[in-house]
N, C-alpha and C positions, 0 to 999 in steps of 0.2 A: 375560633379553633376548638373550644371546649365544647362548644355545644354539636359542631361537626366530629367529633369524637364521642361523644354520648351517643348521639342521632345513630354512629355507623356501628356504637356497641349493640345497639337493641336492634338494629335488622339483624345484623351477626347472629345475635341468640334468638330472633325470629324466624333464620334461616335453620340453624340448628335446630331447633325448635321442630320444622314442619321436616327435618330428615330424620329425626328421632320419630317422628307420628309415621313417618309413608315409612320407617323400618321393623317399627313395633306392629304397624300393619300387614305387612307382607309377612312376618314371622306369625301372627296370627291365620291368618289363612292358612300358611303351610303346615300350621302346627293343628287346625282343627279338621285340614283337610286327611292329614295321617291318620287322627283318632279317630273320624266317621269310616275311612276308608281301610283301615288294617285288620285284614280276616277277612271280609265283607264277602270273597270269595267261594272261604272253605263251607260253609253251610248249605246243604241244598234245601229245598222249600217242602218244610215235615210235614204241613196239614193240611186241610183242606182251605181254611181259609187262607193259608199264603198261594198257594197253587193255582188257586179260581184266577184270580188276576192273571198270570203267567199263561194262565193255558187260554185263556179267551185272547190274547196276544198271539197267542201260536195260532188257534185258529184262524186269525184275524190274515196271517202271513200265508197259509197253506189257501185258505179259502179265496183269497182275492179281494173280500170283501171288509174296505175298511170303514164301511158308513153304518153298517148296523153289526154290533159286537154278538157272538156264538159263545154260546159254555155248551160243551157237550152236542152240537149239532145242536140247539133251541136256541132261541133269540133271547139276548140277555140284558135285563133292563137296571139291574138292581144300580148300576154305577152309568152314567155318560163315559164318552170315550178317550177322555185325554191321556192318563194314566197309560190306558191302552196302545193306543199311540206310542208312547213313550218307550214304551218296553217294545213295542214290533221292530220302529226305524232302525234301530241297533244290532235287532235280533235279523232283522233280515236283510243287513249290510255283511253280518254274522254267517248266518247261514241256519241257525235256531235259539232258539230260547232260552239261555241257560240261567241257574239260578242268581248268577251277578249279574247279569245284563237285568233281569227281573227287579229286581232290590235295586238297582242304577238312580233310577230317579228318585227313589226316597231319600238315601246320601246325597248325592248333586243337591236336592231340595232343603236338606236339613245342614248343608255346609253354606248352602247361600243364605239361609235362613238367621244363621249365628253371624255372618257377616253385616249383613244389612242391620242387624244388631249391636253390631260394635259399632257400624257408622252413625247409626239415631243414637244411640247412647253418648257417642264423642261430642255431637252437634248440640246433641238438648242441654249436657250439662256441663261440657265446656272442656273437658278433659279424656284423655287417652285413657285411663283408668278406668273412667267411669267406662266405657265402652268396652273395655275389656273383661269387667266383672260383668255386663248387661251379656254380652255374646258368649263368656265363658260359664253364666249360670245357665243359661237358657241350653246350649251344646251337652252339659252335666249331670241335666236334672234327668231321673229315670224314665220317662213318658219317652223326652222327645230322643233320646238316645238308643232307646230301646226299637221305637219304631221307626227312626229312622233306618234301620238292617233289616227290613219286611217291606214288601211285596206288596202293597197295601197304598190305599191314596189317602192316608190322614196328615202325614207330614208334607205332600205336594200342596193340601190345601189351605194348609197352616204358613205355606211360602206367600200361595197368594193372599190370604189375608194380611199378611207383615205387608208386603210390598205392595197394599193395594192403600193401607191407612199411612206408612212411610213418603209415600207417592203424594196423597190425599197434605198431610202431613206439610212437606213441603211445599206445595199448592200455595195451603190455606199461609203458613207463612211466608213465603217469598212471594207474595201476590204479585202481580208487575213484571214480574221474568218467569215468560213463559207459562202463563200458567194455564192456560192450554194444552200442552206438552204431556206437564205434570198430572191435570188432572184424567188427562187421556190415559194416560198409566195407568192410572187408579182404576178406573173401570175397567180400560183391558184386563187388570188384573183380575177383577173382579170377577169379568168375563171367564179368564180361567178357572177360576175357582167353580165359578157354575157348572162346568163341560168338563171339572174333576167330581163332583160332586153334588151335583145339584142344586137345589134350591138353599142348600145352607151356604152354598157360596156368597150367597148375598147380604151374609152377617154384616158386612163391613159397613154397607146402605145404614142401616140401625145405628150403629156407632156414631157416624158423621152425624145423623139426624141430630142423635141426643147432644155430641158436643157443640154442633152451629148453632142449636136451638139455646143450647146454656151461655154460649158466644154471644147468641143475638144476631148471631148472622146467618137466621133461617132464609135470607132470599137468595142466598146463593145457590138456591137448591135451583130456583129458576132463571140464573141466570145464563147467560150464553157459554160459561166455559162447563157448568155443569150440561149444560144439555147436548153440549159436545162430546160431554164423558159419555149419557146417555145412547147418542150415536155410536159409539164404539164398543159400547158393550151391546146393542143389540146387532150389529156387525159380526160378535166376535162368538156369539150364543147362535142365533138363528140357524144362521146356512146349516150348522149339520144335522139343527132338530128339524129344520122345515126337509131334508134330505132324505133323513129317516123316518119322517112320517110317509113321507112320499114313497119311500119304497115297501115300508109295512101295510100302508095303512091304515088312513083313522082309526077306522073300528077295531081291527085288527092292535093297534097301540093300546087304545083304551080298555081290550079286554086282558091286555096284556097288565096293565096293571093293575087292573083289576084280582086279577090271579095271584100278582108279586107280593112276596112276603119279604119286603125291603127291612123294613123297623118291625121286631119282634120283641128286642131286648125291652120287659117292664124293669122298673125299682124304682122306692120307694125317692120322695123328694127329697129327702137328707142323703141323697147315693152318693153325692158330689163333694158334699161336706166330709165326707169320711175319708172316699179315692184321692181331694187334694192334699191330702199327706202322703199318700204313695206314691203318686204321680209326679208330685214337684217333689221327692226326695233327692237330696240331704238339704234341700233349700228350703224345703216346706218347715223346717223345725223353726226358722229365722221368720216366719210369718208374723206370728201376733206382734216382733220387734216392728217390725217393716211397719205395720199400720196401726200401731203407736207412733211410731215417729212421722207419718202419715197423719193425723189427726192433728199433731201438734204443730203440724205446720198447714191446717186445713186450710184457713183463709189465702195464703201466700197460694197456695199449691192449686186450688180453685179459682185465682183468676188469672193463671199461669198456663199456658199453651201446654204444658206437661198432665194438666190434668185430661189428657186424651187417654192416657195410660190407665187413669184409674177409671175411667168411662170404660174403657176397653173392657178392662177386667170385669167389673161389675155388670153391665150389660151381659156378656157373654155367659157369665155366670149366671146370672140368674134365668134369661130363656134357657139354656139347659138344664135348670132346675124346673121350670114350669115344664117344660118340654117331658111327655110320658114316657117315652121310651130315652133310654139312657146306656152308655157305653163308656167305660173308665178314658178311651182313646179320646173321648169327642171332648176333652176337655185340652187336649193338647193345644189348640190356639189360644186360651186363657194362659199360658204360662208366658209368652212373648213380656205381654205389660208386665209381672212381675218380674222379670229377671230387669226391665229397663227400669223401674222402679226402685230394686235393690242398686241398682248402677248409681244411681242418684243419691242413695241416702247413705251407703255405706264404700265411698270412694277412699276414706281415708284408712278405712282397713285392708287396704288390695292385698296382703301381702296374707295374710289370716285367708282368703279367699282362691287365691294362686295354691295355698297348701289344700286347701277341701278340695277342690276344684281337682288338682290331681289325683288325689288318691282315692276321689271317688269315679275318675275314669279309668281307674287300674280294676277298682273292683269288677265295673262293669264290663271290661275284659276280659278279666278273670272269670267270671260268670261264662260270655260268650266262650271261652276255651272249651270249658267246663260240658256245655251244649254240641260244639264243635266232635268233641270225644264221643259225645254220645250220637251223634249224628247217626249212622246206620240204622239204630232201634229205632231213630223218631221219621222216618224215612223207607218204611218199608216200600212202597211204590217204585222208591230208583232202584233198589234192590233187586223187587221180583222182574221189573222192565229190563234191566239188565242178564238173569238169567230166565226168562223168555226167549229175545232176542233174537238167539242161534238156533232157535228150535222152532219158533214159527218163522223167522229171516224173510219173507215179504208177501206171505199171507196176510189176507185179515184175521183176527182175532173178534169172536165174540166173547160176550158175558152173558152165564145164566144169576140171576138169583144175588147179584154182588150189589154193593151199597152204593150210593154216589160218591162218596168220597176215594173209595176206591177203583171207580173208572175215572174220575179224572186224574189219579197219579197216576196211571199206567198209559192213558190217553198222554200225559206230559213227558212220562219219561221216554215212551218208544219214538216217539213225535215222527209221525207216519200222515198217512192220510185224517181228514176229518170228518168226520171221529174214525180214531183207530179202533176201538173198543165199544160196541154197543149192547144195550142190552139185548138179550133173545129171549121171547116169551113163551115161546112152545119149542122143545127139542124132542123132535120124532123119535119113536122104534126102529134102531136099526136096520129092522129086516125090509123097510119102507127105501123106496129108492128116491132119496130127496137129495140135495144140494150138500155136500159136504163140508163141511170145516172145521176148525180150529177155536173148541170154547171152553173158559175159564169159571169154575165156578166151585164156590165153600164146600171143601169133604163136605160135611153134613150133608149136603145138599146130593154132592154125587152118592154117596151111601141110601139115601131117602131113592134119588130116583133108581137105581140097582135093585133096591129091593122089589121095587114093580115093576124089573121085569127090563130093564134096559141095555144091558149088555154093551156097554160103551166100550171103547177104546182107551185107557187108563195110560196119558203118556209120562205124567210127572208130577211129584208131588210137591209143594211148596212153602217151607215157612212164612208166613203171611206177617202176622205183628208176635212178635216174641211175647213180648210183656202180656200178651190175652192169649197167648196157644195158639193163635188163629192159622187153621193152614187149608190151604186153595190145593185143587188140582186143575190139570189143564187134560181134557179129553178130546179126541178124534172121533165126531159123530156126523149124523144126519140130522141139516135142519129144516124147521119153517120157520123164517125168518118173520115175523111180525114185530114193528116194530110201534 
């Protein structure tokens, strides 16, 4: 009898046990699903590089054509298309584009992001805390909170990365169940990651080499459930580049990137040493504890399935440091391993970490408010497309002389035909009987050409960006269209 009273105490609080874990879980999701998700709305997309994404989605919908992505009417190579995707199927259930449907997959991908983080955090070290500090610092830190609200494919490829080493992860430990399954994961994931981003999607390859090789279980690289994975990532890549070669054309591709000025951004090899205090703020100040207490348990923690986390980070770190061209964002999947990291070493302070943790997601709401108010001034594009609108109503509209950033907001904002807004290189003398319409172009400009002689039709005048003076008009003339 006693030992059957013992036996039925410890399922009892085994049972309790796993309804406290599935309730602390569900209250996590709901609770990180609100702070990715509240506002997310009110912002519409200020610059040129949130919009680029957004408007080659539009195009993508208006044109028909979803196998080779358009910026501006030209074929747009700088990004693969899944992001693209992501933003159209919504927008054209929708009926258009609009700036939350755009920003959609970055939240969705940085709320599955912090989840799958609390779940490797619970598994690796044993507790619900720890997984709650690993998903709650990684959700907190400024990087990936920041970009999770843009228009942008660094936090989609920061999902695939988690979920491709998570996957890998569970593979290499539960060998035996499934791990076929498992490892197919991982390369699909990885697959995604490529068709968000290219060839960096395949950091994750790297990672696995260095930690199986430190395992010693470098043959599983050729074994049958890896070469499985192999199969589904090339499954998951091909079709749409062998599709879009096929309809550009080799040569036609290759001078295309030839011409593309993808990677521009130089700095210096210390760039990343400096940005990981920005980037992982208010976590980054807890750094040099972290690996202190990291060294101090070096031997343990190195022949420890855990040290995949520090492989993570240091690999990734360092190619981005050798790597020439550099970007404060491309450090965003380096921050995963630290927060699973921190998860591990400082479980027994949750409650110190629950107070950072909040009040540094107030700030950064407070911030977004702050941007929110300012919205209009950083947003001239929805502005002037909106009082355009009633005055051309389903003419085309040209542009003389205007920059690229500013046809593609108004190409986004009016969202008409594609391209609604093109440039015009020659705008004839009135007294020429050419084709007439509707074009948009810098006073200075209409001023310059008036004074040789042009005698436009002057319909409206228009504040352009406040904060530079900048102001457009829109005239009624005669064109030759060359484009």
């Amino acid at each position: 009898m006693p030992y059957n009273f013992f036996q039925t105490m410890v399922e009892s609080n085994d049972v309790r046990g796993e309804r406290q874990d599935r309730w602390i879980m569900g209250c996590f999701i709901i609770v990180s699903g609100i702070i990715l998700f509240f506002n997310l709305w009110a912002r519409s997309l200020e610059n040129h590089g949130y919009i680029r994404y957004a408007e080659v989605a539009r195009e993508m919908i208006r044109s028909g054509d979803w196998i080779v992505p358009h910026l501006n009417g030209e074929i747009f190579i700088d990004k693969p298309p899944l992001l693209f995707w992501l933003i159209a199927i919504p927008s054209a259930l929708y009926g258009s584009v609009t700036p939350f449907i755009a920003r959609l997959p970055s939240a969705l991908s940085a709320w599955l992001g912090a989840v799958i983080l609390f779940l490797w955090g619970k598994k690796v070290y044993g507790t619900t805390r720890s997984g709650l500090i690993a998903g709650g610092v990684l959700l907190s830190s400024y990087q990936y909170f920041y970009q999770s609200r843009l228009a942008k494919t660094d936090v989609l490829l920061c999902l695939f990365i988690i979920l491709s080493l998570y996957f890998f992860y569970l593979g290499y430990r539960e060998s035996g169940k499934k791990p076929y399954l498992l490892y197919g994961l991982s390369f699909f994931s990885i697959g995604l990651g490529v068709l968000t981003k290219g060839p960096f999607g395949l950091i994750p390859l790297g990672i696995m080499a260095v930690f199986l090789i430190k395992e010693k279980q470098w043959r599983i690289w050729v074994g049958r459930e890896f070469l499985f994975g192999y199969l589904i990532l090339a499954i998951t890549v091909f079709p749409w580049f062998i599709l879009f070669v096929h309809r550009v054309g080799f040569e036609e591709w290759i001078g295309l990137l030839k011409r593309s000025q993808i990677l521009t951004r130089r700095a210096p090899f210390y760039f990343y040493w400096v940005e990981i205090w920005g980037q992982f703020f208010p976590w980054s100040l807890l750094l040099p504890f972290l690996f202190f207490s990291l060294w101090r348990e070096k031997d343990c923690l190195w022949k420890s399935e855990k040290s995949l986390f520090l492989i993570w980070f240091i690999f990734l770190f360092v190619v981005l440091t050798l790597f020439k061209y550099k970007a404060s964002r491309y450090l965003l999947p380096a921050l995963p391993p630290l927060a699973l990291m921190m998860g591990g070493v400082w479980e027994k302070r949750f409650l110190y970490f629950i107070i950072v943790l909040l009040f540094f997601i107030s700030v950064w709401h407070i911030r977004e408010t702050y941007w929110i108010k300012k919205d209009l001034s950083y947003s001239p594009g929805m502005v002037l497309a909106e009082e355009l609108r009633p005055l051309i109503k389903e003419s085309t509209l040209f542009g003389y002389r205007l920059d690229g950033a500013t046809l593609e907001e108004i190409n986004f904002y009016l969202d008409r035909i594609t391209p609604v807004l093109r440039e015009v290189e020659t705008i004839s003398n009135p007294s020429e009987q050419k084709e007439k319409g509707w074009v948009l172009m810098p006073k200075q400009v209409y001023e310059e050409v008036q004074r040789r002689g042009g005698g436009f039709t002057l319909v409206r005048e228009f504040q352009y960006k406040q904060h530079k003076n900048e102001r457009l008009v829109l005239v009624w003339v005669n064109l030759q269209r060359e484009y």
